[in-house]
N, CA, C and O atoms as CSV, one atom per row, in Angstrom:
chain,resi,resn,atom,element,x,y,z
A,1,UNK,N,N,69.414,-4.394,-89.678
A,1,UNK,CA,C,68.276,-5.036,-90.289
A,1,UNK,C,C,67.457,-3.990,-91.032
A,1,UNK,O,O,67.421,-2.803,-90.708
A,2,UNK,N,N,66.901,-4.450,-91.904
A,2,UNK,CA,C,66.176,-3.238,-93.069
A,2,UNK,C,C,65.206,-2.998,-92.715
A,2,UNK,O,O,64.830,-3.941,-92.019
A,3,UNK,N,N,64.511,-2.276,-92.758
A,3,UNK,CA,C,63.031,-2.057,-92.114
A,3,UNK,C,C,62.061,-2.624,-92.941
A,3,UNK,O,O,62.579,-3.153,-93.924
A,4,UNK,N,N,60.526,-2.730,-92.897
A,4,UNK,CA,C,59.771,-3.559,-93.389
A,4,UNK,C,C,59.148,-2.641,-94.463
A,4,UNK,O,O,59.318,-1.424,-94.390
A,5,UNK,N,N,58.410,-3.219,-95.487
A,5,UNK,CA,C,57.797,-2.324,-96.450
A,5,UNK,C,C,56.743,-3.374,-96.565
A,5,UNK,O,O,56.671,-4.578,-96.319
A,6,UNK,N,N,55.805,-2.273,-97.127
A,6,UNK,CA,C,54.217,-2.489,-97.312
A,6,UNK,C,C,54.066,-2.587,-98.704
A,6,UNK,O,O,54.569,-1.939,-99.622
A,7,UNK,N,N,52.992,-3.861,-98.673
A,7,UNK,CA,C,52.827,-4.229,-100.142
A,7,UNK,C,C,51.164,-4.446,-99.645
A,7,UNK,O,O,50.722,-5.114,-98.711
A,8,UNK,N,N,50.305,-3.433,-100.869
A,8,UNK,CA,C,48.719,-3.616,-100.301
A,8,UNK,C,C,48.420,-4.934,-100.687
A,8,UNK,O,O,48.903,-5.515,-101.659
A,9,UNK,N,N,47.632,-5.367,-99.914
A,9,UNK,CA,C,46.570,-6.528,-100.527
A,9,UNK,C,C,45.059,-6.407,-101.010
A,9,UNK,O,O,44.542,-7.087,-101.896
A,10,UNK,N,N,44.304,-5.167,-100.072
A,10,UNK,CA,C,43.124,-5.461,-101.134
A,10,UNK,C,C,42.353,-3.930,-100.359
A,10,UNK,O,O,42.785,-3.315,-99.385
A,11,UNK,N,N,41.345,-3.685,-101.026
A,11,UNK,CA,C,40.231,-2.132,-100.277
A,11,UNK,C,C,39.785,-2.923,-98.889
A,11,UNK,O,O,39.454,-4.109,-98.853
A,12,UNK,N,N,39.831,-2.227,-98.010
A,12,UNK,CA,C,39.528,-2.643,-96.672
A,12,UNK,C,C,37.839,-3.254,-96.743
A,12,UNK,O,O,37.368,-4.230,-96.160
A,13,UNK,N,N,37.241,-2.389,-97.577
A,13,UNK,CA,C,35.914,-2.620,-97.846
A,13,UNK,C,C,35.512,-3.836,-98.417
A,13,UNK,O,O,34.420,-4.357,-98.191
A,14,UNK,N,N,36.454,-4.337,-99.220
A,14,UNK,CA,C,36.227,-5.970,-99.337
A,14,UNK,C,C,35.889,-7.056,-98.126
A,14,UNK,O,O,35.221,-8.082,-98.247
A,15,UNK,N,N,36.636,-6.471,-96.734
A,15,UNK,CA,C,36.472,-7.325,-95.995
A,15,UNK,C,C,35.533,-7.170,-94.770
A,15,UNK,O,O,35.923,-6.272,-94.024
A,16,UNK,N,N,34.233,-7.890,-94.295
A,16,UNK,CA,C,32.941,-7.982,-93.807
A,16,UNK,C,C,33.552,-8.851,-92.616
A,16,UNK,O,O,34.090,-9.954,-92.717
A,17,UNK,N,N,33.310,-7.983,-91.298
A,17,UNK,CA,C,33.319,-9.026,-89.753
A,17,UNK,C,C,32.988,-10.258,-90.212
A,17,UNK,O,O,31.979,-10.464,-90.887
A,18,UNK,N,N,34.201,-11.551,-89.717
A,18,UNK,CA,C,33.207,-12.600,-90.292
A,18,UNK,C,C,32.821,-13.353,-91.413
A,18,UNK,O,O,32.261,-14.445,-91.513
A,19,UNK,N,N,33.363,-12.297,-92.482
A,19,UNK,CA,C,32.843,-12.741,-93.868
A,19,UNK,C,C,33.544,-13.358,-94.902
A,19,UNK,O,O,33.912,-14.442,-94.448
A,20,UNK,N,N,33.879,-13.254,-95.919
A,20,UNK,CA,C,34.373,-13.733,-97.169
A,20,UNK,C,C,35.606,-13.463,-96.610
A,20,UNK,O,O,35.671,-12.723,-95.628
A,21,UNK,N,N,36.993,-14.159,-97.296
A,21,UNK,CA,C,38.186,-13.732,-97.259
A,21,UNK,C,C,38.762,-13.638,-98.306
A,21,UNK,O,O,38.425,-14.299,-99.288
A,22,UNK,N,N,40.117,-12.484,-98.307
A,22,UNK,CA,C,40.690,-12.392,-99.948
A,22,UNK,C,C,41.783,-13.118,-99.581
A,22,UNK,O,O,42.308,-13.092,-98.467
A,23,UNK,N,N,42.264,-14.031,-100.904
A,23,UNK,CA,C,43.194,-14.966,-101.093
A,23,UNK,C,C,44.125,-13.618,-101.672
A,23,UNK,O,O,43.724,-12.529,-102.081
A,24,UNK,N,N,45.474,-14.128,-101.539
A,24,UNK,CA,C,46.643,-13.450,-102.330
A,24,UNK,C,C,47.755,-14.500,-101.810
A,24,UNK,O,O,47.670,-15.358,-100.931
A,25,UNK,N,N,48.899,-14.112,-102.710
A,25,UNK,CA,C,50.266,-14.383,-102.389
A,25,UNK,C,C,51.444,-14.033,-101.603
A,25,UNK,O,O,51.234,-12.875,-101.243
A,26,UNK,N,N,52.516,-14.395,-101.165
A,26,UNK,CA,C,53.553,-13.690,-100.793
A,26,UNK,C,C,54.793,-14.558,-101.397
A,26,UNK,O,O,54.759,-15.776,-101.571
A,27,UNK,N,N,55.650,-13.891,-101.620
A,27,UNK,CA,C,56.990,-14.439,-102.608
A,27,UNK,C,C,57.918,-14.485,-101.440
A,27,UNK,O,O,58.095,-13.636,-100.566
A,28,UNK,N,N,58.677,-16.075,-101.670
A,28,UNK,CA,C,59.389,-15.910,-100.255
A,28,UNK,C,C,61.144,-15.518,-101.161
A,28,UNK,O,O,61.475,-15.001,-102.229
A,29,UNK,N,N,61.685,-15.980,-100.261
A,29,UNK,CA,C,63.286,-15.558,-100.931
A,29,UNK,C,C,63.625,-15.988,-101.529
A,29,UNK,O,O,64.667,-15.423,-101.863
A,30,UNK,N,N,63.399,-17.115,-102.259
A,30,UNK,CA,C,63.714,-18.015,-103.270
A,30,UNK,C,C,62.846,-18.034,-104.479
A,30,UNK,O,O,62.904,-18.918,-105.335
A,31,UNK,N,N,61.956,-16.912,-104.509
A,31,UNK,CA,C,60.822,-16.462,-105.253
A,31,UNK,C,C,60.131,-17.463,-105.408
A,31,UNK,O,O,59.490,-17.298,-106.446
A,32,UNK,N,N,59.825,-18.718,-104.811
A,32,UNK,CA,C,58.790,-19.662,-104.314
A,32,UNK,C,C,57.442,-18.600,-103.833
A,32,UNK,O,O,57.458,-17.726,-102.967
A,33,UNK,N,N,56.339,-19.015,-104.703
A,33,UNK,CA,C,55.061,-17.806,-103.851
A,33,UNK,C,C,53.696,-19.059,-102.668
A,33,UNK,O,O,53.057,-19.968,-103.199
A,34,UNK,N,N,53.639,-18.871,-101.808
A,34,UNK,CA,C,52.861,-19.118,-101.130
A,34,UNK,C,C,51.096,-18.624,-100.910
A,34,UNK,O,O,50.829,-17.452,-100.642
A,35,UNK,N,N,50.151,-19.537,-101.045
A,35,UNK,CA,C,49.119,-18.592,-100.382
A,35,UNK,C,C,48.792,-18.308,-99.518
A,35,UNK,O,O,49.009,-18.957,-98.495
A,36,UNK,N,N,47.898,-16.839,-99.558
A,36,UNK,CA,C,47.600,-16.565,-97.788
A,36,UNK,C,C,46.663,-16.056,-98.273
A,36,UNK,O,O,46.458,-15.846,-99.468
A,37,UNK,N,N,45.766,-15.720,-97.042
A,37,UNK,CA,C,44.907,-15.152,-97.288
A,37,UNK,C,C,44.876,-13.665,-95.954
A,37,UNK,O,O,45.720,-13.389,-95.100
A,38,UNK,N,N,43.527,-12.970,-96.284
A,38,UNK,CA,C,42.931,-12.016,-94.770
A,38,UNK,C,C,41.450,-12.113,-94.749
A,38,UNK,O,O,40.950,-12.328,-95.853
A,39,UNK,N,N,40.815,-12.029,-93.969
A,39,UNK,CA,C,39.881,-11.682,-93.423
A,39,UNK,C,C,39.415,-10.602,-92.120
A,39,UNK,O,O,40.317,-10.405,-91.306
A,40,UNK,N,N,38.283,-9.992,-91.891
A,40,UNK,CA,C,38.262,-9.415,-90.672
A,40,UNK,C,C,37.737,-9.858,-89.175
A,40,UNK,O,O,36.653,-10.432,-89.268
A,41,UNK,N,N,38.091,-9.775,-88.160
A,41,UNK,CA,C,37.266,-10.164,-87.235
A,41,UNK,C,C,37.185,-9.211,-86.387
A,41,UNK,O,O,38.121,-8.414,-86.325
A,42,UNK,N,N,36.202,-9.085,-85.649
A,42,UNK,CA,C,36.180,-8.102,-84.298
A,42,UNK,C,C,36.664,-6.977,-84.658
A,42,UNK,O,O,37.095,-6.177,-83.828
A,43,UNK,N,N,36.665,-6.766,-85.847
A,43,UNK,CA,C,36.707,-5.326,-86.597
A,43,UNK,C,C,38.099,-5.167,-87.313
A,43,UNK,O,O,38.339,-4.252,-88.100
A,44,UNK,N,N,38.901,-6.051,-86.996
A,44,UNK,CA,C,40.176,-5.483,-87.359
A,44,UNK,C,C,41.004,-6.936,-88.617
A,44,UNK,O,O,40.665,-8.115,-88.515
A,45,UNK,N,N,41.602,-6.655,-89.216
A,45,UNK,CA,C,42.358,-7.468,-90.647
A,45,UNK,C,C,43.274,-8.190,-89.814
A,45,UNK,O,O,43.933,-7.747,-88.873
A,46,UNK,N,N,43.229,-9.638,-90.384
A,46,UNK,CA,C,44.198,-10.688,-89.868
A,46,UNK,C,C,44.465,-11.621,-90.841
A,46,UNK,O,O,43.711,-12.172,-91.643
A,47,UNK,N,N,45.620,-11.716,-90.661
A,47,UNK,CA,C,46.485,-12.221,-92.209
A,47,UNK,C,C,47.137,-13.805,-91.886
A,47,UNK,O,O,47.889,-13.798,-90.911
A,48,UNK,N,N,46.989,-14.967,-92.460
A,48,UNK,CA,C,47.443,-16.135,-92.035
A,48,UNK,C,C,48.064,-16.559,-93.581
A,48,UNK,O,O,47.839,-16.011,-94.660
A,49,UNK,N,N,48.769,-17.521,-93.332
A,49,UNK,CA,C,49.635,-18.293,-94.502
A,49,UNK,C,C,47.850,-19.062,-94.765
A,49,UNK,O,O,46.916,-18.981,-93.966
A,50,UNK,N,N,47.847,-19.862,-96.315
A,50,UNK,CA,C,46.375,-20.465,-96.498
A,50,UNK,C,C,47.362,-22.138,-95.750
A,50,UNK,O,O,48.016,-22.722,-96.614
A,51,UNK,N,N,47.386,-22.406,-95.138
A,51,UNK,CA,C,47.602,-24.056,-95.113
A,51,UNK,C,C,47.063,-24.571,-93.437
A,51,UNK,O,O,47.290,-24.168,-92.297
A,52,UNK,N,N,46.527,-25.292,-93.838
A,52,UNK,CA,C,46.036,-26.289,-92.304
A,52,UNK,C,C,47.580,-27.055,-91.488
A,52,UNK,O,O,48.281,-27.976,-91.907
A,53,UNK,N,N,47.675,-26.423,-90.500
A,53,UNK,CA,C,48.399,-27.425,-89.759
A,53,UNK,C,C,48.635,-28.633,-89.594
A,53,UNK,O,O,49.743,-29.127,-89.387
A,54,UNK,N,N,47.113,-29.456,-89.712
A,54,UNK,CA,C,47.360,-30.740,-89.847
A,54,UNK,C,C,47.674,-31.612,-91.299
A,54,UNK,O,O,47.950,-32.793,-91.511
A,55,UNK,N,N,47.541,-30.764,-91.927
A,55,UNK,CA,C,47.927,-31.545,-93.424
A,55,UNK,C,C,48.245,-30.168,-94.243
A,55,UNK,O,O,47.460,-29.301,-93.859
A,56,UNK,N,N,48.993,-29.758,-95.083
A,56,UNK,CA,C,49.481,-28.121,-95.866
A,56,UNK,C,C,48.577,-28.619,-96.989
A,56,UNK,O,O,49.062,-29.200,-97.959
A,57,UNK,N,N,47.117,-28.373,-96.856
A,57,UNK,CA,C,46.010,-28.139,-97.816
A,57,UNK,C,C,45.567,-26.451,-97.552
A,57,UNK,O,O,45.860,-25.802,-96.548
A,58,UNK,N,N,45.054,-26.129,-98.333
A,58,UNK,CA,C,44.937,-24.121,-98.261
A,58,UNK,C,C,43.228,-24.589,-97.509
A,58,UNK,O,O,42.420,-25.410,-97.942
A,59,UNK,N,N,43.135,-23.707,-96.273
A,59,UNK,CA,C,41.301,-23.923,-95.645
A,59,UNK,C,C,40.257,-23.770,-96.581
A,59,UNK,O,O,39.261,-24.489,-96.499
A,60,UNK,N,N,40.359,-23.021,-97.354
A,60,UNK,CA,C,39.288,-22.557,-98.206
A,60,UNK,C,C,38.807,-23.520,-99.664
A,60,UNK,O,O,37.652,-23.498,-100.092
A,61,UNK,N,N,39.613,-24.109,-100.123
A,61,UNK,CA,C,39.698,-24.696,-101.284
A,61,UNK,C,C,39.182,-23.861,-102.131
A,61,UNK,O,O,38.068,-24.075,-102.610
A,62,UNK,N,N,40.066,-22.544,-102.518
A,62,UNK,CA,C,40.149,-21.459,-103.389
A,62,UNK,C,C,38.884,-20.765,-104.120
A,62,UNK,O,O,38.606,-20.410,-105.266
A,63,UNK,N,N,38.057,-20.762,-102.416
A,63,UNK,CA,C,36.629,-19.964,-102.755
A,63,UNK,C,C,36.724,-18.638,-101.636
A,63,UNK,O,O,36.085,-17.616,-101.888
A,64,UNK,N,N,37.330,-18.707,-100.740
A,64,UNK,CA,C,37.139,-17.479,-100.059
A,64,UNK,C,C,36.777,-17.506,-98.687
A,64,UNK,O,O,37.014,-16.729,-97.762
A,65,UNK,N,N,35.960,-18.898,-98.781
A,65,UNK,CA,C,34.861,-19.356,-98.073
A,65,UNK,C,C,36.209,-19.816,-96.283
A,65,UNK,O,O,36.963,-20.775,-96.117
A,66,UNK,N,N,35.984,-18.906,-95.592
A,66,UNK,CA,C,36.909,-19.470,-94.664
A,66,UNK,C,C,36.243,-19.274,-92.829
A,66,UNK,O,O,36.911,-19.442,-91.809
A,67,UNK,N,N,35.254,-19.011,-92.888
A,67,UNK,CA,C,34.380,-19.118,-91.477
A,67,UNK,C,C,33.445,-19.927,-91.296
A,67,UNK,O,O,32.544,-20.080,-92.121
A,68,UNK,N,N,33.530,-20.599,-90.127
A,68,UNK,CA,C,32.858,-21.575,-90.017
A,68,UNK,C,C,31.158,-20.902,-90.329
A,68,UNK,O,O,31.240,-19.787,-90.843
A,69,UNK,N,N,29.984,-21.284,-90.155
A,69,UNK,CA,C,28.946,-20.771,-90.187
A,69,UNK,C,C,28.430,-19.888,-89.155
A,69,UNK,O,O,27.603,-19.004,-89.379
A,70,UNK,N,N,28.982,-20.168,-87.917
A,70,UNK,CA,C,28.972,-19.187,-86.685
A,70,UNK,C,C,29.388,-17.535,-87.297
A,70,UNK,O,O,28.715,-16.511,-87.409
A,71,UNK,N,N,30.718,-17.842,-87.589
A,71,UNK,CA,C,31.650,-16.447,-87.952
A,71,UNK,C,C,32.843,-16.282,-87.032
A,71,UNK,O,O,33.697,-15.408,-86.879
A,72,UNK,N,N,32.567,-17.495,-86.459
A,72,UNK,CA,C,33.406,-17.383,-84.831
A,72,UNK,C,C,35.059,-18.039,-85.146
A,72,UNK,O,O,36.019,-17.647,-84.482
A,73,UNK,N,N,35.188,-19.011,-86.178
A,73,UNK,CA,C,36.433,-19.992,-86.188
A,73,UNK,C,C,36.629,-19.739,-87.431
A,73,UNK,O,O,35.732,-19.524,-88.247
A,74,UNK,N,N,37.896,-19.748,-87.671
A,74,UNK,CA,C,38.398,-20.100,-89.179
A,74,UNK,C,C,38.144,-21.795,-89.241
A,74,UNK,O,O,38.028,-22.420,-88.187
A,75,UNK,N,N,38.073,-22.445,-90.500
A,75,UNK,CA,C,37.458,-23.986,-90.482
A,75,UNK,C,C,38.855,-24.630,-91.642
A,75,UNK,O,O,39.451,-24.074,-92.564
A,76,UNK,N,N,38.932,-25.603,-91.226
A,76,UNK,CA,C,39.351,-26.088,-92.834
A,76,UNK,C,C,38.866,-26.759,-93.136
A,76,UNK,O,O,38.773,-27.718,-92.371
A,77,UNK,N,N,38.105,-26.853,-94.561
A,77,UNK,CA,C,37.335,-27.711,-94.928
A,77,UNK,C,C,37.393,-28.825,-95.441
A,77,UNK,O,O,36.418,-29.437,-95.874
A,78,UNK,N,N,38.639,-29.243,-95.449
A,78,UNK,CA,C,39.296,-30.607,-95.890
A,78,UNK,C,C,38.687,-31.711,-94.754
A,78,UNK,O,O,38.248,-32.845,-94.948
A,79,UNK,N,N,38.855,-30.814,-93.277
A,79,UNK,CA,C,38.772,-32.194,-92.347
A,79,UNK,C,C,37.730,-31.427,-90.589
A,79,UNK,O,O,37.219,-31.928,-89.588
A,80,UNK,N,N,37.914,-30.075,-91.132
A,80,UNK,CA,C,36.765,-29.287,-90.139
A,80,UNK,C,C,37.996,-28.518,-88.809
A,80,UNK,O,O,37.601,-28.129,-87.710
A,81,UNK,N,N,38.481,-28.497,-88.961
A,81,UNK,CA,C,39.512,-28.377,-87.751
A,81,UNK,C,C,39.583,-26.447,-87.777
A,81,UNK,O,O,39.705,-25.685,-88.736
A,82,UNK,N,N,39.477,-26.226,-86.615
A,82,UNK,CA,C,38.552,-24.838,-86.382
A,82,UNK,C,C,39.965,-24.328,-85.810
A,82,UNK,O,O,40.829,-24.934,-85.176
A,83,UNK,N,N,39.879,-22.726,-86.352
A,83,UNK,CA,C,41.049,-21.957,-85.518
A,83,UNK,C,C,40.363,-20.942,-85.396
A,83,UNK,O,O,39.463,-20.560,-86.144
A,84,UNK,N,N,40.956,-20.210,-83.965
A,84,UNK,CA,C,40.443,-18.979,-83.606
A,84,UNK,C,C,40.803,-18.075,-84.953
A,84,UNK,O,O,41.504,-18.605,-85.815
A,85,UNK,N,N,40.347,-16.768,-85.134
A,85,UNK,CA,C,40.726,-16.102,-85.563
A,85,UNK,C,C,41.631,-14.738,-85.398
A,85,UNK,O,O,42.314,-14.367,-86.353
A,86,UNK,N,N,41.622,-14.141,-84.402
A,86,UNK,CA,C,42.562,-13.713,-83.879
A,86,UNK,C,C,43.720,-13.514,-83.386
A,86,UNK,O,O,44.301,-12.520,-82.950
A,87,UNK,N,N,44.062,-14.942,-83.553
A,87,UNK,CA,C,45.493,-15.321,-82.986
A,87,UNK,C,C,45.945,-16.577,-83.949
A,87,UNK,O,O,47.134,-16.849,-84.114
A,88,UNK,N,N,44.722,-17.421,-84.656
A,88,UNK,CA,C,45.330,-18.534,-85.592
A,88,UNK,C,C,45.330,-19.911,-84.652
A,88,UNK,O,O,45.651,-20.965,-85.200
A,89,UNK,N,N,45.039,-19.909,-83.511
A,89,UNK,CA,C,45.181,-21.136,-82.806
A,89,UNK,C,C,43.847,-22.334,-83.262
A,89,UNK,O,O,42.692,-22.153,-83.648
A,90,UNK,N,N,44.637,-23.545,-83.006
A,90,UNK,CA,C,43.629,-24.129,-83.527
A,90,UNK,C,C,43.045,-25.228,-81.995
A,90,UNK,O,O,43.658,-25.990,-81.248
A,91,UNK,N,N,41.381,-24.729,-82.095
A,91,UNK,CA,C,40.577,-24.931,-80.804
A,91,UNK,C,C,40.219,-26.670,-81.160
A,91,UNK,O,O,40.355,-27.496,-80.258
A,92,UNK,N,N,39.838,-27.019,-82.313
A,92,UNK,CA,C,39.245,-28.435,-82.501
A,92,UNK,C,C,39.872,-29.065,-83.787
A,92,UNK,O,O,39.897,-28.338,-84.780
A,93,UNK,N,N,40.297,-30.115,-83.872
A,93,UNK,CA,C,40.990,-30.654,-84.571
A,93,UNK,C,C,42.111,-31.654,-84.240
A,93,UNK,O,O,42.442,-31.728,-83.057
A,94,UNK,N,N,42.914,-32.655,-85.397
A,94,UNK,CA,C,43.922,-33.186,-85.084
A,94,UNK,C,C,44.716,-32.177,-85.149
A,94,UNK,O,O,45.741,-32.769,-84.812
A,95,UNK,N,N,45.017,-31.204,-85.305
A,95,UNK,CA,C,46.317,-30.159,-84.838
A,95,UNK,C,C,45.833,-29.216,-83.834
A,95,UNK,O,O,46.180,-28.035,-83.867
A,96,UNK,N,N,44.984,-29.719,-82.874
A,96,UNK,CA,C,44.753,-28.942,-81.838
A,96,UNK,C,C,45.874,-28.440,-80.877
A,96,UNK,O,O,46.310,-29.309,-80.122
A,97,UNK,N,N,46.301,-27.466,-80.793
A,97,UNK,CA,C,47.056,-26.425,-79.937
A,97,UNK,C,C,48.531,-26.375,-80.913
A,97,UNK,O,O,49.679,-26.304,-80.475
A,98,UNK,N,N,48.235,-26.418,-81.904
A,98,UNK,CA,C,48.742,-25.331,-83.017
A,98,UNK,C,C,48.307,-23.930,-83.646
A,98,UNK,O,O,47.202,-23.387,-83.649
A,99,UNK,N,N,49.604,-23.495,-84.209
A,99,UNK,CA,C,49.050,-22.101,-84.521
A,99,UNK,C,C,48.912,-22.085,-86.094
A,99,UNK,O,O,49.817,-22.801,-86.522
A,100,UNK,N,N,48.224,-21.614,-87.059
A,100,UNK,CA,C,48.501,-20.739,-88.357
A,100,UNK,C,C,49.542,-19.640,-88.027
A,100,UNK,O,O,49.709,-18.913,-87.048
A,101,UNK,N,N,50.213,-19.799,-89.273
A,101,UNK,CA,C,51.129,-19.101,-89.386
A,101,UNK,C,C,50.923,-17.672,-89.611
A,101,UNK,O,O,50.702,-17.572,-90.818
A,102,UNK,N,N,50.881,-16.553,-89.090
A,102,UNK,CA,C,50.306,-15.176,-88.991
A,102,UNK,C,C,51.466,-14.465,-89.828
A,102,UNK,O,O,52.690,-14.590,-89.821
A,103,UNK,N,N,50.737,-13.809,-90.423
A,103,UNK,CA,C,51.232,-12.185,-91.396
A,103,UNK,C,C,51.118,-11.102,-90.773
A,103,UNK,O,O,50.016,-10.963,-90.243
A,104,UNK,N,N,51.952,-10.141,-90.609
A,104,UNK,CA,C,52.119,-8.734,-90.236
A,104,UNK,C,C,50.950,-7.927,-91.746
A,104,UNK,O,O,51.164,-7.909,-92.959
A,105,UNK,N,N,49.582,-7.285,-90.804
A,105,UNK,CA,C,49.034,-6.672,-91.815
A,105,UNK,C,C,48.764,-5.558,-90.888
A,105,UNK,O,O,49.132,-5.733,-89.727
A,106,UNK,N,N,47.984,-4.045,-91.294
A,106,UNK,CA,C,47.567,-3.488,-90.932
A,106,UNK,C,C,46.637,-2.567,-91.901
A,106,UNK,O,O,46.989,-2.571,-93.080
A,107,UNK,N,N,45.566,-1.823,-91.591
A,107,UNK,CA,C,44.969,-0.995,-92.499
A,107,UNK,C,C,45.226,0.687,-92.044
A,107,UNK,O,O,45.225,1.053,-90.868
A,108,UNK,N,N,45.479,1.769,-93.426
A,108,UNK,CA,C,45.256,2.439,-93.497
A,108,UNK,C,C,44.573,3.107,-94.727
A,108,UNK,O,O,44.634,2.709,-95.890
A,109,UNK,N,N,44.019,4.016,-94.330
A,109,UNK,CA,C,44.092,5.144,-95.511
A,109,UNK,C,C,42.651,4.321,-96.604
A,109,UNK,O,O,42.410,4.736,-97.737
A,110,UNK,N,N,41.896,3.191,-95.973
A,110,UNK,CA,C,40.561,2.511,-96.232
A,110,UNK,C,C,41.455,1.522,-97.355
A,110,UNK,O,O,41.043,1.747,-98.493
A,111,UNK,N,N,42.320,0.717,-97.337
A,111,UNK,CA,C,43.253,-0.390,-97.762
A,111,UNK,C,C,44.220,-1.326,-96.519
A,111,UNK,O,O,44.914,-0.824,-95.635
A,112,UNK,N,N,44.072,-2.328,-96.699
A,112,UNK,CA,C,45.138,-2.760,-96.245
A,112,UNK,C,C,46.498,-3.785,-97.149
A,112,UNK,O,O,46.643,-4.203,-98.298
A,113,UNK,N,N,47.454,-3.863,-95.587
A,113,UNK,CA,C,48.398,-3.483,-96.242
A,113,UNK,C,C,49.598,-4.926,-95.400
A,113,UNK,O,O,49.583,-5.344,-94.242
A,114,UNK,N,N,50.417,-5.293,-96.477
A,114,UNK,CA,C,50.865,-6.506,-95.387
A,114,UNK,C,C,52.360,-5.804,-95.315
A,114,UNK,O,O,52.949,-5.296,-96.269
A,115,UNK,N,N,52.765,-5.884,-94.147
A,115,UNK,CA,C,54.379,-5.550,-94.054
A,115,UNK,C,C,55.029,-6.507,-94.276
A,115,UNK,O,O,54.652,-7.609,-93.878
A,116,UNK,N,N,56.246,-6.335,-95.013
A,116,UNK,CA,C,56.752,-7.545,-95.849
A,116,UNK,C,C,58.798,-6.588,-95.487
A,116,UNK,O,O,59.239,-5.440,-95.439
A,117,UNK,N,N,59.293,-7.871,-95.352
A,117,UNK,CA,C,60.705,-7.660,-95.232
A,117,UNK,C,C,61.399,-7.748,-96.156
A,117,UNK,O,O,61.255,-8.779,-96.813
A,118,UNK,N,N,62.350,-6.839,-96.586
A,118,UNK,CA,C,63.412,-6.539,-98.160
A,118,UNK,C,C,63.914,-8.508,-97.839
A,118,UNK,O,O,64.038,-9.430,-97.033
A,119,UNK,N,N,63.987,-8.164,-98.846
A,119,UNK,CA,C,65.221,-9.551,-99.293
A,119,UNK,C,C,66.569,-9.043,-99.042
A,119,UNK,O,O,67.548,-9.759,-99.256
């Protein structure tokens, strides 16, 4: 198996405990591109596919805007359905005890960075 390679997504400094999230893409094998987004929580970058479990609408409706007002849940704003952020589980909602689909990210070097598998 090939090992994984890093493709950046954005200055670490873009992302605020809690705060705004950056939208980007990932190209799957069929060069079909998907959105995802990251945000930070509890200090550290967490990377999800953009689509709600209960219906494949992106949470944000392509503002950024992806915490509930607490700072505590990711929300989707189509229908309110709250996921932790740390793990992607979803606490309230019709897709309650589902997950978002999680991305391999990590930060270095004041960027982060998503690990992504060769084709």
């Amino acid at each position: 198996m090939a090992a994984p390679q890093a493709r950046l997504i954005c200055a670490s400094s873009l992302l605020l405990d809690g705060g705004r999230g950056h939208r980007f893409e990932i190209e799957q094998a069929d060069g079909s591109r998907l959105p995802a987004f990251v945000v930070r929580y509890q200090g550290q970058p967490r990377a999800y596919l953009n689509r709600c479990r209960h219906i494949p609408v992106e949470l944000d409706l392509q503002d950024g805007n992806l915490f509930d007002l607490s700072g505590n849940y990711l929300i989707c704003s189509m229908h309110g359905a709250r996921y932790r952020p740390d793990t992607g589980y979803c606490t309230w909602g019709p897709c309650r005890g589902q997950f978002l689909a999680a991305l391999d990210v990590f930060e270095r070097d004041g960027q982060v960075w998503l690990n992504v598998m060769p084709a």
